[in-house]
C-alpha positions in Angstrom: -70.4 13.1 43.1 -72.7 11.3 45.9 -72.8 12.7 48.9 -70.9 10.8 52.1 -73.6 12.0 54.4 -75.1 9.1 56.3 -79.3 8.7 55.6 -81.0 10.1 58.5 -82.6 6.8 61.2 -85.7 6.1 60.5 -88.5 8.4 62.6 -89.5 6.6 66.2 -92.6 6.2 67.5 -94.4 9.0 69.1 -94.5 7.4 72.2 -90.6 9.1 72.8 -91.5 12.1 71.5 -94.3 15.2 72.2 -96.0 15.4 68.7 -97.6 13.2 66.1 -96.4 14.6 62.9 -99.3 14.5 59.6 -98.3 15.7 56.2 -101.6 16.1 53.9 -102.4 16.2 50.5 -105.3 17.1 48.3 -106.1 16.0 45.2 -106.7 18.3 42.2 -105.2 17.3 38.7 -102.4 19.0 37.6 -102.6 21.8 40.1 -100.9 19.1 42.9 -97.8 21.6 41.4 -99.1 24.1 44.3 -98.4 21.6 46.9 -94.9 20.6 45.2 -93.5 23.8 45.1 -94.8 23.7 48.8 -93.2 20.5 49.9 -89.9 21.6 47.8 -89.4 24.5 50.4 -90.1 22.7 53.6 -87.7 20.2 52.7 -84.8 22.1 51.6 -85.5 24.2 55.5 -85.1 20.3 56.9 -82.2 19.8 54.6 -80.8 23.6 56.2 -81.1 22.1 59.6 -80.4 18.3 59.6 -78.4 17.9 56.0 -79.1 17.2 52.4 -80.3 13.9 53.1 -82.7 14.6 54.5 -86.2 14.0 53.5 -90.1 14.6 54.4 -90.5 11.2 55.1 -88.0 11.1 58.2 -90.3 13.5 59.7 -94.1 12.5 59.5 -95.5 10.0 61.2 -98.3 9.3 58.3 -98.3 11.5 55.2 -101.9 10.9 53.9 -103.0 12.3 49.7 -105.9 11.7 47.4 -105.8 11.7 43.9 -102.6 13.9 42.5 -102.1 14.0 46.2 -102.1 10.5 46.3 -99.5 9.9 43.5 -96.7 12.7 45.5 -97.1 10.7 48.6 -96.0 7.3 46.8 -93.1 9.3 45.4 -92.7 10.9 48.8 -92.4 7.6 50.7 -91.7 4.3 48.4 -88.1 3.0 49.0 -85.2 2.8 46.2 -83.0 0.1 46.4 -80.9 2.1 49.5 -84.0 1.8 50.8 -84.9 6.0 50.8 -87.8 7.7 49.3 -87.4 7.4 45.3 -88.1 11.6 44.9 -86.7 14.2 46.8 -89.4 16.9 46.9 -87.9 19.4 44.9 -88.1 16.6 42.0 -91.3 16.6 42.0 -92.5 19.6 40.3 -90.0 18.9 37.4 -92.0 15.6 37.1 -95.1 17.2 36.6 -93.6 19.6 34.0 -92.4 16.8 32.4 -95.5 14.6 32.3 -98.5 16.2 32.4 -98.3 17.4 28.9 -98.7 13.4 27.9 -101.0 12.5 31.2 -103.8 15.1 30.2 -102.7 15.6 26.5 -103.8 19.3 25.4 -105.5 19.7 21.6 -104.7 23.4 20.1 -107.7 22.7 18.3 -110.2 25.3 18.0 -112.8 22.6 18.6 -110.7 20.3 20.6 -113.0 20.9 23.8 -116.1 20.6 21.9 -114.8 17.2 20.8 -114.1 16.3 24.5 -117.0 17.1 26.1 -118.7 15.3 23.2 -116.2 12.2 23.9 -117.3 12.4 27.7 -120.9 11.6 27.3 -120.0 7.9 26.2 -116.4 7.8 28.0 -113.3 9.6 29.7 -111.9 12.4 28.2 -108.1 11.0 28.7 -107.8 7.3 27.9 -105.5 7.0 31.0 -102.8 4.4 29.3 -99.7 7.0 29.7 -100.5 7.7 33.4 -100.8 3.7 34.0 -97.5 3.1 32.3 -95.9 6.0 34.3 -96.9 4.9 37.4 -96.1 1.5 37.4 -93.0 2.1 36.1 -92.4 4.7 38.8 -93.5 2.8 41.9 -92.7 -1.1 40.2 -93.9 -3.8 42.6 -93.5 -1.8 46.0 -96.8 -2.5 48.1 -98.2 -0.6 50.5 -96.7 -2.4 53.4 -93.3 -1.2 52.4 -93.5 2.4 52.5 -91.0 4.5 54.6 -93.8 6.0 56.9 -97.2 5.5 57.5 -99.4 6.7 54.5 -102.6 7.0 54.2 -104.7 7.0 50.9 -108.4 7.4 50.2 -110.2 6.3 47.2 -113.6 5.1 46.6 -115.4 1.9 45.4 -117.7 2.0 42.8 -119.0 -1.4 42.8 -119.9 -1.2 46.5 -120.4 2.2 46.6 -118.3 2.9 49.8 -114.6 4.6 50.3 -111.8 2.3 50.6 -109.0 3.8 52.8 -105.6 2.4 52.2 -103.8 2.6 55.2 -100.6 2.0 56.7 -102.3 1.3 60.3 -104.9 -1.2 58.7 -102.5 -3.8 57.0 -102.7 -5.9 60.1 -106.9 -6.3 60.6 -106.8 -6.4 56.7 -104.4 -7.6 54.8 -106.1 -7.6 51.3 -105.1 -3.4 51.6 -101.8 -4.4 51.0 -102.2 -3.6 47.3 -99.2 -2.6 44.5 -98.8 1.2 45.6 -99.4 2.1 41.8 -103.0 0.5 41.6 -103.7 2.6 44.9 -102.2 5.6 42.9 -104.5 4.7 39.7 -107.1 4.3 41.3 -107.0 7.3 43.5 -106.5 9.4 40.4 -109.4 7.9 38.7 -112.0 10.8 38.7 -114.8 10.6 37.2 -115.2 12.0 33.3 -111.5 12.8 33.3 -109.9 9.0 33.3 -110.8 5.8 33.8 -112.0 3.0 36.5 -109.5 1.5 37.9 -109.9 -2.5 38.7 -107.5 -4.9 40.4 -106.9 -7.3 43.4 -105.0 -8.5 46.0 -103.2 -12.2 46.3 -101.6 -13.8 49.6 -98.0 -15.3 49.2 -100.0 -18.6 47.7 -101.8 -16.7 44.9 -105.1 -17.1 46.8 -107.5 -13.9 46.4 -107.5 -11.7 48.7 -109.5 -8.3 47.8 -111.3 -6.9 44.7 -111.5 -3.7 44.1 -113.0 -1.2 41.8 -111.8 2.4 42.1 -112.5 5.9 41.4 -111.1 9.3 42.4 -110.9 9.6 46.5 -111.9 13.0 45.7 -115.9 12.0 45.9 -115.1 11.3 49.0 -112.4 12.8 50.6 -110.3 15.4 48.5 -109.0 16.9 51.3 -107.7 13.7 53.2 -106.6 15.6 56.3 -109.7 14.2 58.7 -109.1 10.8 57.4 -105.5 10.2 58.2 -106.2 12.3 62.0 -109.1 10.0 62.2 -106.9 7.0 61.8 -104.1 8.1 64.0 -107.0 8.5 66.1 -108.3 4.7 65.9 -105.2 3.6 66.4 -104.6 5.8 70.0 -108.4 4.1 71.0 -107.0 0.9 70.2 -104.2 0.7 73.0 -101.1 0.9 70.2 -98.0 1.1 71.9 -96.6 3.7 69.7 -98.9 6.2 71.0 -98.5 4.6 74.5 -98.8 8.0 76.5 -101.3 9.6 74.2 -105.1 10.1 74.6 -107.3 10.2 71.8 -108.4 14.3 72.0 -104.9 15.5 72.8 -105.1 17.9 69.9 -102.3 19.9 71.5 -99.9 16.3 70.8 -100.6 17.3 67.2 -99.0 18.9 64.5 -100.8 18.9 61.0 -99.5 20.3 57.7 -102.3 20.3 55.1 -101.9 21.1 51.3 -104.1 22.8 49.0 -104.2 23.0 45.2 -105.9 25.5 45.0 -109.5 26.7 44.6 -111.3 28.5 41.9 -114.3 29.3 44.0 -114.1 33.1 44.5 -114.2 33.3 40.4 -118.2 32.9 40.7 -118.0 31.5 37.8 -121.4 29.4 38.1 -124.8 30.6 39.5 -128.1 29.4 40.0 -129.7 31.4 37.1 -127.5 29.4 35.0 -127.3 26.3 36.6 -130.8 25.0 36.6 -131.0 25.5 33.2 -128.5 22.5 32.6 -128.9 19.1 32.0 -126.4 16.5 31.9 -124.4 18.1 29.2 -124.1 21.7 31.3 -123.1 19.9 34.5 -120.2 17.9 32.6 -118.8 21.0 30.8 -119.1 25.2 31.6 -117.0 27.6 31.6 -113.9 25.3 30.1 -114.1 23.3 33.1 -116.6 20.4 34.9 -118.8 22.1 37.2 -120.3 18.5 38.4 -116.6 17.3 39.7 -115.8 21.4 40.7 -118.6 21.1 43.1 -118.0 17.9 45.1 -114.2 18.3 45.0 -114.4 21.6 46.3 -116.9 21.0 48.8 -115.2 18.1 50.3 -112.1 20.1 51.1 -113.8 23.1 52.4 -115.8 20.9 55.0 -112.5 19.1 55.8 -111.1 22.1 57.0 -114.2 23.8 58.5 -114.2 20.7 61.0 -111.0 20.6 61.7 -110.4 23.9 62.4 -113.8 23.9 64.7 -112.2 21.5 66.6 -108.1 22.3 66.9 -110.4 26.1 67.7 -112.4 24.4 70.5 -109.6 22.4 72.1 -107.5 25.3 72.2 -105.2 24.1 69.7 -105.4 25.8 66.8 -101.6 26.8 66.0 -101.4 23.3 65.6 -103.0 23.0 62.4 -101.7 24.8 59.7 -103.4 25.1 56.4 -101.6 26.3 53.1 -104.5 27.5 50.5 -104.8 29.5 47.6 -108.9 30.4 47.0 -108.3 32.9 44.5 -107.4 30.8 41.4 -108.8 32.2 38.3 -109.1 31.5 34.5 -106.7 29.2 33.4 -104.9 28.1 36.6 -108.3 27.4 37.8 -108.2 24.1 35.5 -107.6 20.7 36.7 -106.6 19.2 33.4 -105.0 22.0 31.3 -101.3 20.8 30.3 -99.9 24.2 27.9 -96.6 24.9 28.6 -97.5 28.8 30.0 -100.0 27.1 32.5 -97.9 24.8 34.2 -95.4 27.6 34.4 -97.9 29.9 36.0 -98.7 27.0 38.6 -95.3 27.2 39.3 -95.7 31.1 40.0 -99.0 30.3 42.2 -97.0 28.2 44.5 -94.0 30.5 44.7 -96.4 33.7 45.6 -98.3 31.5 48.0 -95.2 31.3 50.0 -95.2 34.8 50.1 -98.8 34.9 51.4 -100.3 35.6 55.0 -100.8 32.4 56.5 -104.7 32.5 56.6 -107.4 30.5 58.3 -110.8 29.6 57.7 -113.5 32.1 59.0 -116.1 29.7 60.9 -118.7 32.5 59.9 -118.2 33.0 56.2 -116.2 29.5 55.2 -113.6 32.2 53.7 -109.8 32.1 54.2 -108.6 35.2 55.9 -104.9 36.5 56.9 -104.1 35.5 60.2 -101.6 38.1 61.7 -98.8 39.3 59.2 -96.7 35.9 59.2 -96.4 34.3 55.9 -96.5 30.7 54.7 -92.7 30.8 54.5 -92.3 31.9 58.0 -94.3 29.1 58.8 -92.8 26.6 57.5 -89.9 27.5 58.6 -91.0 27.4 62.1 -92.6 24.1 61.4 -89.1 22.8 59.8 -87.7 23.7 63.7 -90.3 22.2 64.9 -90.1 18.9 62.6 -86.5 18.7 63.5 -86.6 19.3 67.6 -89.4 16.0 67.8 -87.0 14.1 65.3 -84.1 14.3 67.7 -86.2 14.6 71.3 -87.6 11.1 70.2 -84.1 9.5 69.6 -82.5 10.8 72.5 -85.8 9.6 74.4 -85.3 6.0 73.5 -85.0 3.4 76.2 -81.3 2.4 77.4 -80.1 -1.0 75.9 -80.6 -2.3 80.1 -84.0 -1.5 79.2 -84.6 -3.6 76.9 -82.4 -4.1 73.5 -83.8 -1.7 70.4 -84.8 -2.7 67.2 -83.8 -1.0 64.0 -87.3 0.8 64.0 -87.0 1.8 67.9 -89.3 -1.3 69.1 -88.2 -3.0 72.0 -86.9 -7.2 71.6 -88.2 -7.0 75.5 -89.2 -4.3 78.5 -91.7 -1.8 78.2 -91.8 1.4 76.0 -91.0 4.5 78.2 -93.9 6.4 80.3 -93.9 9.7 78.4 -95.6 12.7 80.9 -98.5 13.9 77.9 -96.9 17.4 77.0 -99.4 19.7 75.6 -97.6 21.8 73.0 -99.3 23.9 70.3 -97.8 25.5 67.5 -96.1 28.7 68.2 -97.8 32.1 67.9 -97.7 32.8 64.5 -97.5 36.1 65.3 -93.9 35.9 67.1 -92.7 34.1 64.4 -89.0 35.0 63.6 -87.0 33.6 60.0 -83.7 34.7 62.0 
């Protein structure tokens, strides 16, 4: 029976509110079930608060993924026909139980992986077709322009060598961005020696071309999209938008981030130098049941991502304002970006679950380590940051200029008069270590 709960409005600009709000995702194969299992919980504490209708995308004011990240924030914030997100979060995990298996097909073979990493010396070890079908059956003809918040999506150009950022904030200095949200989600998905290039363009209402594009993974150069979609909040704060009127561009303490791992296998040592400069091409595109060659620059784009950010929410004196969810001890199977049995998607499940149950941990500037940070657990932190999520939601509405000033729009712009002066209010994240579930 459908609920009679009315959708929640639409999120207003920051300009009537304290915070910017920035959801991240990062890529990683099938282990993007980490992050879903994540999202699933933080939802259902916003549904708790403000009812079942709700959804992440009434909340964040750009919700930014690469590669598998990429794909959940399509699902996250492309409109149905009533014109709300097409998944709910807790959805999403069932999805990738359900399609994985054909995405990334598994071969019980003995020598199944030998015959892979003999196919991916001359091409992709997934041909990529079930994926495309999926996902354009998934997302249909929605374009980036019609998402229900900001989004932010890297990926990377082959043919000119260069990342290509598709974002929300850029569709009006360039329109050719405004690309079919599954070609973004192809081609952000496209890593290298796993599935194929992805090629398309982009046509104005005439049919005349607008942009060509030619994309891999964002992962080579951004797997951890956090920076990117601060950095374009950021550009657009330089830039005079009024929807950050009362907002400079280094108030760190006006934001709030939420960035998503999917885990990292790094503290298995699995590689080392003895071994490693014995291999030629064949060694760096298969060890150890995995690829060390995309291991390395996935992994050490999202460890630099967070080592800057941290430096700088640190030195600004904002650091409860970031929050990081990671899990670096992923071993053995779990470990794998690709690997689709039945038990391993299950225990990906289980990874996610126990990571709520972790210490919320930080990055130690020294080391490059994630350490506990007080006792407070993920879950206690997301709850807090549900509160949070939900305060700026409704001090924004009841911020909104009076009809005298100026009649409102359905998105909160004004028809005429001037946006409300906002006093900047510095406010950081809550000390983790008072946090409270009661």
């Amino acid at each position: 029976m459908p609920s009679r709960e009315a959708p929640p409005s639409p999120l207003q600009r920051p300009t009537y509110g304290n915070l910017i709000t920035i959801l991240s995702i990062d890529g990683g194969g099938v282990r993007g079930i980490i992050p879903s299992v994540i999202l699933d919980f933080l939802e259902t504490e916003l549904q708790k608060l403000d009812g079942e209708n709700a959804r992440l995308a009434d909340y964040f004011d750009v919700i930014s993924g690469t590669s598998t990240g990429g794909l959940v924030t399509a699902m996250l914030t492309a409109p149905n026909e009533e014109n709300r997100p097409i998944f709910a979060a807790k959805d999403i995990t069932d999805f990738y139980l359900e399609h994985c298996p054909r995405i990334f097909p598994h071969d019980s073979n003995p020598f199944g992986h030998a015959e892979k990493v003999i196919k991916a010396l001359s091409g992709p070890k997934y041909d990529g077709v079930y994926l495309h079908e999926l996902v354009q059956d998934l997302l249909g003809d929605t374009r980036l322009h019609e998402t229900l918040t900001n989004v932010v999506i890297p990926t990377f150009d082959i043919k000119r060598l260069q990342p290509t950022i598709f974002s929300s904030y850029q569709l009006k200095k360039n329109p050719s961005l405004d690309a079919f949200l599954s070609d973004i989600c192809i081609g952000t998905s496209a890593a290298p020696t796993y599935l194929p290039s992805h090629a398309f363009g982009t046509e104005d209402s005439e049919g005349n071309l607008l942009g060509e594009f030619n994309l891999i993974d964002g992962g080579v150069a951004a797997n951890n999209p956090t920076l990117v979609a601060i950095s374009e909040v950021t550009q657009e704060i330089t830039g005079g938008s009024i929807d950050f009127f009362s907002i400079k561009p280094t108030e760190y303490g006006r934001f709030l981030v939420l960035s998503l791992g999917t885990g990292s296998p790094k503290f298995e040592e699995k590689y080392d130098a003895n071994t490693s400069s014995n291999w030629g091409l064949l060694g760096w595109l298969s060890s150890s049941g995995s690829t060390p060659l995309i291991d390395v620059f996935t992994q050490s784009s999202s460890d630099m991502v967070d080592y800057h950010i941290s430096t700088v929410f640190q030195a600004l004196h904002s650091g409860e304002n970031y929050l990081r969810i990671q899990d670096d001890t992923l071993s053995g199977d779990v470990a794998l970006m690709d690997l689709t049995t039945r038990k391993n998607l299950e225990d990906l499940v289980q990874v996610g679950e126990e990571l709520l149950k972790k210490p919320v941990s930080k990055v130690n500037l020294g080391t490059g380590l994630y350490e506990p940070f007080h006792c407070t657990t993920n879950e206690q932190a997301l709850i807090r940051f549900a509160k949070m999520l939900s305060k700026e939601k409704i001090k924004r509405e009841r911020k909104l200029p009076s009809i005298s000033n100026g009649a409102k729009t359905q998105n909160g712009s004004l028809s005429k008069g001037n946006p409300v002066h906002l006093k900047a209010v510095s406010q950081s994240f809550p000390d983790l270590q008072q946090l409270k579930t009661g």
